[in-house]
C-alpha positions as a printed Julia matrix, in Angstrom:
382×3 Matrix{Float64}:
 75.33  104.17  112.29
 71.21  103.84  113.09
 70.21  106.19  115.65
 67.52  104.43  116.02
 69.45  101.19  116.46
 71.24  101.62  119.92
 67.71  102.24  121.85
 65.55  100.3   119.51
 63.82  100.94  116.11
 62.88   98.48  113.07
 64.67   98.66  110.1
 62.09   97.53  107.72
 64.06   96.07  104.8
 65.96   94.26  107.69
 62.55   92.33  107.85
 63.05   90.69  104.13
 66.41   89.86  104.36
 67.74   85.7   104.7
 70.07   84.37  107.7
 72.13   81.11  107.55
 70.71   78.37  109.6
 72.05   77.03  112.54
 71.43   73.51  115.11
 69.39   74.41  117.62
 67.52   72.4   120.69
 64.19   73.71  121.29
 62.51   74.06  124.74
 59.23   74.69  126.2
 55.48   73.51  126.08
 54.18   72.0   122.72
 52.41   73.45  120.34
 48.74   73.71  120.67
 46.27   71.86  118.7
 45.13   74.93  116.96
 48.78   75.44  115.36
 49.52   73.15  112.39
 52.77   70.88  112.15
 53.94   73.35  109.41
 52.89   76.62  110.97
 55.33   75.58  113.85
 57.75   74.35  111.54
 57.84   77.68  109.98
 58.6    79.43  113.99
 61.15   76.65  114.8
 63.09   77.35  111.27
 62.83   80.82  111.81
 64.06   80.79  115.15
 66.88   78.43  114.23
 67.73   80.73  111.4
 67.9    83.87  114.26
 70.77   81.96  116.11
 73.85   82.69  114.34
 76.64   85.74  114.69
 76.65   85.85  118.31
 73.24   85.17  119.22
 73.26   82.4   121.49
 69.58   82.5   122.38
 66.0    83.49  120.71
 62.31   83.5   122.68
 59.65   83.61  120.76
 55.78   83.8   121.89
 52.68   83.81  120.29
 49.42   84.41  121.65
 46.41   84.06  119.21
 42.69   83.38  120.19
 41.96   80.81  117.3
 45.43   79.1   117.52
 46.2    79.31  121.22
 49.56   80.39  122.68
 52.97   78.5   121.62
 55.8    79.83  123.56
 59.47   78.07  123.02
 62.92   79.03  123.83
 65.65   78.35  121.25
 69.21   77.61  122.13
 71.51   78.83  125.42
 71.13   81.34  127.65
 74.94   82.24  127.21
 77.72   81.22  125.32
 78.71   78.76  127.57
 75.64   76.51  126.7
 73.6    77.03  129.91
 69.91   75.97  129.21
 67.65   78.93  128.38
 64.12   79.69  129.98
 61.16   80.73  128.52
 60.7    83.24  131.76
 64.24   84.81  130.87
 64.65   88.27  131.79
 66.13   90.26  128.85
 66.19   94.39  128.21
 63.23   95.58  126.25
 65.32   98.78  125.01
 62.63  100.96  123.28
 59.84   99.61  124.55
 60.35  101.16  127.44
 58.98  104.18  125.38
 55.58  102.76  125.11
 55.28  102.82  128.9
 56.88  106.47  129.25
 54.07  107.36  126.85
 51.31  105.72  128.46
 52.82  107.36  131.98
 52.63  110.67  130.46
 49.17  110.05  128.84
 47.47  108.9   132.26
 48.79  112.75  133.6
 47.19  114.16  130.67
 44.23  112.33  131.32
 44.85  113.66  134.97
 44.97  116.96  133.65
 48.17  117.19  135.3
 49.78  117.85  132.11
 48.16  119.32  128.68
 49.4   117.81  124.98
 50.07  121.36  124.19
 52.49  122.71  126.62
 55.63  123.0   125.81
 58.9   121.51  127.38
 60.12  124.41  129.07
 57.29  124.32  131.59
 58.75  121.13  133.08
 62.54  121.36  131.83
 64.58  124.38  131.59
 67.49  124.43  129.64
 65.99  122.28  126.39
 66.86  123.97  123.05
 63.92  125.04  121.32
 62.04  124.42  124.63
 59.27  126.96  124.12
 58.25  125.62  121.04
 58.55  122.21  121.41
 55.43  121.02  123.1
 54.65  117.21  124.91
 52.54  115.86  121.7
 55.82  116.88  119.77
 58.36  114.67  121.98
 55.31  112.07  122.02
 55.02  111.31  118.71
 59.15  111.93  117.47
 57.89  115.16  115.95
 60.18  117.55  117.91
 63.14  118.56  115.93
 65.47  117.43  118.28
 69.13  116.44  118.39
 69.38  112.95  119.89
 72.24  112.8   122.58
 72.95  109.24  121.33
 74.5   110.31  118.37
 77.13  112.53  119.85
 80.71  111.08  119.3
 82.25  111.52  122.41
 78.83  109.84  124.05
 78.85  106.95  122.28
 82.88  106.09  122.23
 82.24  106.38  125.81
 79.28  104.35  126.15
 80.3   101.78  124.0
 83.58  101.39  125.98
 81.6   101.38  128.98
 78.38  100.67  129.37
 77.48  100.85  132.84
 79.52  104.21  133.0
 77.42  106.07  135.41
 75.37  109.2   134.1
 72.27  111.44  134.83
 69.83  112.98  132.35
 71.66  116.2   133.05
 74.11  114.88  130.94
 72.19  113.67  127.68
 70.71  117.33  128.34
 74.34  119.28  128.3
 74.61  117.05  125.11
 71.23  118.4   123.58
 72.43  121.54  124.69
 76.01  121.35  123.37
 74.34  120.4   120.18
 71.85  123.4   120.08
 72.33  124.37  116.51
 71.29  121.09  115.44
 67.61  121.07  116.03
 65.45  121.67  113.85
 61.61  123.45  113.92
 59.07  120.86  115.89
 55.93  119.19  114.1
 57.5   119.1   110.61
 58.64  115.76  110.36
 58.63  112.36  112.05
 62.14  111.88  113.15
 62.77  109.02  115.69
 64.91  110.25  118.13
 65.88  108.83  121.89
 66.0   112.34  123.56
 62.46  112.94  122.84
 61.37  110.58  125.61
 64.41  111.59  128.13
 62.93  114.45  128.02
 59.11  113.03  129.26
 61.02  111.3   132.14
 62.3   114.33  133.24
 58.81  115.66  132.86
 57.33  112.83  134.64
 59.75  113.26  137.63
 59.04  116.6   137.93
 55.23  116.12  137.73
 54.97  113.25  139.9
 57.33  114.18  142.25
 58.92  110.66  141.66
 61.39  108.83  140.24
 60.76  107.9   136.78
 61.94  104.29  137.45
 59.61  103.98  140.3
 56.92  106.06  137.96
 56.98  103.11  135.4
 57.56  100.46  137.38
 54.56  101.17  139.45
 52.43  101.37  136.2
 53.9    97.87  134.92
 52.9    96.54  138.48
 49.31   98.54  138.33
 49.05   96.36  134.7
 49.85   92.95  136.16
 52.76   92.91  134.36
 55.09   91.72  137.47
 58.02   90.66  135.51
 58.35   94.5   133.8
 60.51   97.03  135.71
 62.99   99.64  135.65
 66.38   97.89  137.27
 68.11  100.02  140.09
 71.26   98.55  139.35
 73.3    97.29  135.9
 72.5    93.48  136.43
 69.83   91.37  136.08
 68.59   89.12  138.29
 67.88   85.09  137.37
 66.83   83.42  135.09
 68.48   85.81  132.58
 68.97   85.72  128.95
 72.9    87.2   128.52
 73.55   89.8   126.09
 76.27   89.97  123.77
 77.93   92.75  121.52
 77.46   91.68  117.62
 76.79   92.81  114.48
 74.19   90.19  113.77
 76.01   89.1   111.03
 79.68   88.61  111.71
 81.34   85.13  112.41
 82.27   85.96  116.48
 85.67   86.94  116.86
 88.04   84.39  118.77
 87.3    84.29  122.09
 83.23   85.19  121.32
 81.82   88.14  121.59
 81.98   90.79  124.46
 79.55   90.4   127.17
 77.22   93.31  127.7
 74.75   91.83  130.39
 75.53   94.27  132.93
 74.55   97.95  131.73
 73.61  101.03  133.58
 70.04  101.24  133.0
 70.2   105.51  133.77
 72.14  105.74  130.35
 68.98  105.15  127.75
 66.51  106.42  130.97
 62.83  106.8   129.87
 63.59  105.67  126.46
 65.15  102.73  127.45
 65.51  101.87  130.56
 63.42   98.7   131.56
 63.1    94.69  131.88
 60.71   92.06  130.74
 60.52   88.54  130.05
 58.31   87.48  126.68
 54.99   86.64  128.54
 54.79   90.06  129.99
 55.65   91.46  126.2
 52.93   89.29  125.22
 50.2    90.76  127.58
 51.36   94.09  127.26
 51.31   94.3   123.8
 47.59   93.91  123.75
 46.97   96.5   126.43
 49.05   98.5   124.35
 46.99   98.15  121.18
 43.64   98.59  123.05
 45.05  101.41  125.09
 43.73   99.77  128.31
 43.75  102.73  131.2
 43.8   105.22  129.15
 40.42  107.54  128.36
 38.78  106.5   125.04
 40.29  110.11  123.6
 44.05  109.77  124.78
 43.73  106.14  123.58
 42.49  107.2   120.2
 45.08  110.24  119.72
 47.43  107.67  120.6
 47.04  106.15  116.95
 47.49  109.8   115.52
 50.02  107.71  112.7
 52.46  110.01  110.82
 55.02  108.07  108.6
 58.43  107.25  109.79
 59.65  105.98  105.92
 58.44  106.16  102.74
 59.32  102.93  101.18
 59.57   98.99  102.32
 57.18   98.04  105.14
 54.86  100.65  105.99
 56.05  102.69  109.42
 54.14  104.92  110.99
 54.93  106.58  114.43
 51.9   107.64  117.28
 52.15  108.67  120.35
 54.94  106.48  121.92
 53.6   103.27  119.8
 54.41  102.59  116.41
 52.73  100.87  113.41
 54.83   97.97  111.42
 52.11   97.05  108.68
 49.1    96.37  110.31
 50.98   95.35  113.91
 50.48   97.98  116.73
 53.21   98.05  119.35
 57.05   98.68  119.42
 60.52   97.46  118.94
 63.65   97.5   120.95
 67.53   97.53  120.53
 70.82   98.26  122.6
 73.92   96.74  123.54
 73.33   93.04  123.83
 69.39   92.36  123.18
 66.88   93.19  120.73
 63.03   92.55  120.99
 59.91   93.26  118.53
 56.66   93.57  120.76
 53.83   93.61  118.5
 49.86   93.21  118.68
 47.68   91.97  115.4
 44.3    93.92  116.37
 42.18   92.75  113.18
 43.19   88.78  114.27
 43.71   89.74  118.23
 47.0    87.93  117.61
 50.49   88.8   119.31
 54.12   87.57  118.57
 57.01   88.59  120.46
 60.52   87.76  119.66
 63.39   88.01  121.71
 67.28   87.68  121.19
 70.56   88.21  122.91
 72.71   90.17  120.3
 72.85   93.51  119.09
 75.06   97.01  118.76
 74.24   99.81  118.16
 73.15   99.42  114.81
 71.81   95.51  114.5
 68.28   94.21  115.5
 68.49   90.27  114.9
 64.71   89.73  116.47
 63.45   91.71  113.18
 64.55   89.09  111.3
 63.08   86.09  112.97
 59.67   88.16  114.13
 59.06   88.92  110.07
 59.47   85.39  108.8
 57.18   84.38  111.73
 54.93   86.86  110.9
 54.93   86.44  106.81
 54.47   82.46  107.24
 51.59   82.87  109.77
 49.6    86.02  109.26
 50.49   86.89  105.37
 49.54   89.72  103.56
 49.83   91.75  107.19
 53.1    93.66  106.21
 52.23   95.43  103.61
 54.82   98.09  101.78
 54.49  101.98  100.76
């Protein structure tokens, strides 16, 4: 199983690998004048291509300042064939760590919290806690055990998914799991407890809740479809997530529906809600580092290298780098999303789908062909 899977993270040979095609009805504006018949020939097969195993529905949206903006939704909102919006609301998974981040950054811009301290002046309890320090957790440099890949945790999760829970208890799992962690700032690890751990810190700093902590920001952004849900639904129009491999046939019956899920489970790492023209904005703030100081915003892109072969991936400070794209991806039960920002071509595509485990990422698929038919040569490997 990915760790990085169940609360997002790209799988970069994922991005080269074929799908079988599927019919599909498109919906949503036409293309602009500045995309060519093939270049959204190349989306719409790409998209079509992302709807099989489960997935039911794929959003896709492009934003590019020589092309224009070409934003479609591709097949049903559920498997019962109900039409699908292009202002869907759908989980963004890991994302939600690029928000965390830039919550935690602002304070450190506050200097409310330093880069250098370590956990244990905002957490007690954290293994390792005097050593690890905020930069560490930041940028998936902390040694950690992440509480996602404990057995008992995820039998129970996956039976259950809006089984209710606290960070206290992905902490007693860090803490059950002691032994495991390793030194801080040797290695770039990516691990989901890293940023549990800055939501804790961000309660305890602001004196708030963390979901009201990065909702606020997302509102303070513009970004009014982008919050932290209070409860395991979603409200309409909503893109409904389903439980798949991404590349079995669905068992009889289809696959199980995951919509509802407790949105405390994944926390600060993954916690919160978009819809794809939100993703699209917010991916180039996130680029840019908009409200940040010009120094956080520059240590942000501190890159260290999360593999060593396929498509170069490099982690920063709650951002990562796919190729040349700044931004972030996103997985867990039921949706998967690749939020990225192009900054030498100021372009943005964002792909959205309703399928995943805790191992599969469809989007990656569809995002990468997208990506290799219209901005080539901006993946490049190790």
């Amino acid at each position: 199983m990915s760790r990085r899977g169940l609360l997002g993270g790209v799988g970069a040979a994922v991005l080269m690998t074929a799908w079988g095609t599927a019919p599909v009805a498109t919906a949503g504006p036409a293309a602009p004048a500045g995309f060519t018949g093939e270049e959204v020939a190349a989306v719409d097969a790409a998209a079509r291509r992302g709807l099989a195993a489960g997935v039911t529905g794929v959003l896709v949206s492009i934003a590019d300042p020589r092309r224009g903006a070409l934003v479609k939704a591709y097949g049903a909102a559920d498997d019962g064939g109900a039409p699908l919006r292009t202002d869907s609301r759908f989980r963004i998974a890991s994302v939600t760590k690029t928000f965390t981040a830039d919550a935690v950054l602002r304070l450190v811009d506050r200097r409310r919290v330093a880069l250098d301290d370590p956990i244990s002046r905002y957490v007690h309890g954290v293994p390792r806690g005097e050593a690890i320090t905020v930069r560490d957790l930041l940028g998936m440099r902390s040694g950690a055990y992440d509480f996602i890949a404990d057995a008992g945790f995820l039998r129970r999760y996956t039976a259950e998914p809006t089984l209710p829970w606290s960070d206290a208890r992905s902490l007693a799992i860090m803490r059950a799991h002691a032994g495991e962690f390793t030194a801080p700032d040797r290695r770039t690890v990516y691990v989901n407890s890293n940023y549990v751990l800055l939501g804790m810190l961000l309660e305890k700093v602001t004196g708030r809740p963390q979901a009201q902590v990065l909702t606020r920001l997302a509102r303070g952004l513009g970004l009014r479809a982008t919050w932290w849900p209070t409860g395991d639904g979603l409200p309409a129009p909503v893109l409904r997530g389903y439980l798949t491999d991404g590349t079995s046939p669905p068992p009889p019956g289809g696959y199980r529906d995951v919509t509802e899920s407790n949105p405390a489970v994944p926390g600060a790492a993954g916690a919160m809600v978009s819809d794809v023209a939100d993703m699209t904005r917010w991916a180039g703030l996130l680029a840019s580092g908009t409200g940040l100081s010009a120094g956080s915003a520059r240590l942000r892109r501190s890159w260290t290298p999360l593999t060593d072969t396929g498509v170069r991936l490099e982690y920063g400070l709650g951002v990562l780098r796919l190729g040349d794209w700044v931004g972030h991806d996103g997985a867990i039960f039921g949706y998967s999303n690749l939020t990225f920002h192009l900054p030498g071509r100021g372009a943005t595509v964002v792909v959205a789908g309703n399928g995943s485990d805790a191992e599969a990422v469809p989007s990656q698929q569809v995002w990468g062909e997208i990506v290799n038919a219209l901005y080539p040569g901006s993946l490049p490997t190790w």
